[in-house]
C-alpha positions as CSV (number, residue, x, y, z in Angstrom):
1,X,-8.5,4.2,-6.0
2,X,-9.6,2.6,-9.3
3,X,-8.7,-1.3,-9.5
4,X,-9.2,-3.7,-12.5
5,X,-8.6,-7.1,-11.9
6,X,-9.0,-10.1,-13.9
7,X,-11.2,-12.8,-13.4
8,X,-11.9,-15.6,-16.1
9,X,-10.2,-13.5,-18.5
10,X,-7.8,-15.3,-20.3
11,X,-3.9,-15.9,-20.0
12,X,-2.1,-12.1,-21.0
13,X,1.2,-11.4,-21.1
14,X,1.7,-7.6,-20.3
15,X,4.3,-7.9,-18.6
16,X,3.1,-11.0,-16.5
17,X,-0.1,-12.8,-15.6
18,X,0.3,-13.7,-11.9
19,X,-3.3,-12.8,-10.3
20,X,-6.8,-13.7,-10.4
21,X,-10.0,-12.5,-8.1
22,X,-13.2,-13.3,-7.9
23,X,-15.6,-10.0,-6.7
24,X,-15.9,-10.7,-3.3
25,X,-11.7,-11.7,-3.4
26,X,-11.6,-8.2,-4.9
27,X,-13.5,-6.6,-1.9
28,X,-11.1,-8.2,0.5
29,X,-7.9,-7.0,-1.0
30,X,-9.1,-3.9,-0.7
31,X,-10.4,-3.8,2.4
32,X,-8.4,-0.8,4.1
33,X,-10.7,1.3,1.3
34,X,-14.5,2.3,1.7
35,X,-15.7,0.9,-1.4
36,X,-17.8,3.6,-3.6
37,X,-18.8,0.7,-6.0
38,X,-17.4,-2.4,-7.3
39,X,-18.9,-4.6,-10.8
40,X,-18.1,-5.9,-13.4
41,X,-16.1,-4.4,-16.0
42,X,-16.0,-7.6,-18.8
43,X,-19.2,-9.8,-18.5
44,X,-19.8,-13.2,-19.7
45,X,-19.5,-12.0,-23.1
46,X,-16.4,-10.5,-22.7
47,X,-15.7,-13.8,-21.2
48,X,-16.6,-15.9,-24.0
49,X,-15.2,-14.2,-26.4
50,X,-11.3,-13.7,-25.2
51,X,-11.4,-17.8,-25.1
52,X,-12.9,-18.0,-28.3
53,X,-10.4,-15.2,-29.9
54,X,-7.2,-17.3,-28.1
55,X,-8.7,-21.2,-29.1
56,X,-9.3,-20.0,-32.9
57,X,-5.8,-18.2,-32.3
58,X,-4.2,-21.3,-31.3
59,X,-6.0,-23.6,-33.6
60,X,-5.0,-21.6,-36.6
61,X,-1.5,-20.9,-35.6
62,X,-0.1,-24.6,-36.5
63,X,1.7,-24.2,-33.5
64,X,3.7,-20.9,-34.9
65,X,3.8,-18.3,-32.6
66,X,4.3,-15.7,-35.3
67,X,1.0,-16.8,-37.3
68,X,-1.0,-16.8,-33.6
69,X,-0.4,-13.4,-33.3
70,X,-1.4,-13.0,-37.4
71,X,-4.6,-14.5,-36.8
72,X,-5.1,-12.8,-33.2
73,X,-4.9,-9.4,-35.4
74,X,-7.0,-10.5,-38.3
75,X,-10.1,-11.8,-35.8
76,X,-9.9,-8.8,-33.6
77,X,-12.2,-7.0,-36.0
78,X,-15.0,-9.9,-36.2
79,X,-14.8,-10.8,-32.3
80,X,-14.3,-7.9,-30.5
81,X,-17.4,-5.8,-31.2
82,X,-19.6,-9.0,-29.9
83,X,-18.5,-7.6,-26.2
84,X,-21.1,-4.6,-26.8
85,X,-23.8,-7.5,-25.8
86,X,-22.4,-7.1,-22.0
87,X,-22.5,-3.2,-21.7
88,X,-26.1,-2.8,-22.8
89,X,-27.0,-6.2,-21.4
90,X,-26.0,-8.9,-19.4
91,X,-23.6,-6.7,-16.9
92,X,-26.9,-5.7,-15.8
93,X,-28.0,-9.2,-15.2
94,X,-27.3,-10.0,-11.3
95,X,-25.5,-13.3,-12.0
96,X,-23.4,-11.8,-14.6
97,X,-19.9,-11.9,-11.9
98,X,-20.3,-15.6,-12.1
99,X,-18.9,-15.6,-15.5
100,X,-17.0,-12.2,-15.5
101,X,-13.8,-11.5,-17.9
102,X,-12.8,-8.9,-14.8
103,X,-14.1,-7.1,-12.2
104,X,-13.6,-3.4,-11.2
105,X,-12.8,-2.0,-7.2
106,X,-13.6,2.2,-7.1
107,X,-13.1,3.5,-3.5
108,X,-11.3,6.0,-1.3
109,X,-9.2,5.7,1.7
110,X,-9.8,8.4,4.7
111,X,-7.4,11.1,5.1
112,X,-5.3,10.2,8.2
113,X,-3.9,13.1,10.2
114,X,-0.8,13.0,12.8
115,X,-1.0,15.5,14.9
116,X,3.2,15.0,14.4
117,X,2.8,16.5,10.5
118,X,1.5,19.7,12.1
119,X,-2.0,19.6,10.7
């Protein structure tokens, strides 16, 4: 099993944003895996920049939805490479999941036999 999950990542839309964990909320909805490893997938950066992207969005949108997403194109390009900072940095950093975008659950369930299925 492979999970992402968000955590101080901002509001998204596809399809619906219902959901938020925090690591250790993550380890405990998964609890009927053996976690192989569990981190963070967006760091602070990732963090920082996704409220950023959406407040310069919103500011510069004058309240038209169209022109958000204009300008939510048209900054993808200067914002999104900043996130590189986490990957050879600060997800490395122990306190990083304070501040995490999301977090990621890897882990594996145990086969279960029945002795009913034959096997």
């Amino acid at each position: 099993m492979f999970i992402t999950a968000p955590f101080m990542y901002p509001y998204h839309e596809a399809p619906i944003d219902l959901n938020r964990w925090t690591q250790e909320g993550l380890k405990s909805l998964m609890n009927e895996f053996t976690s192989i490893q569990v981190g963070v997938l967006g760091g602070p950066t990732a963090t920082l920049i996704e409220a950023l992207h959406g407040w310069l969005s919103i500011l510069f949108s004058f309240n038209s939805d169209k022109l958000y997403q204009i300008v939510y194109l048209l900054l993808l390009p200067f914002l999104k490479p900043c996130k590189i900072i986490d990957r050879i940095l600060l997800n490395k950093y122990k306190s990083s999941h304070r501040l995490a975008a999301m977090f990621y659950f890897y882990g594996k369930k145990e086969k279960i036999f029945s002795p009913d299925c034959g096997q």
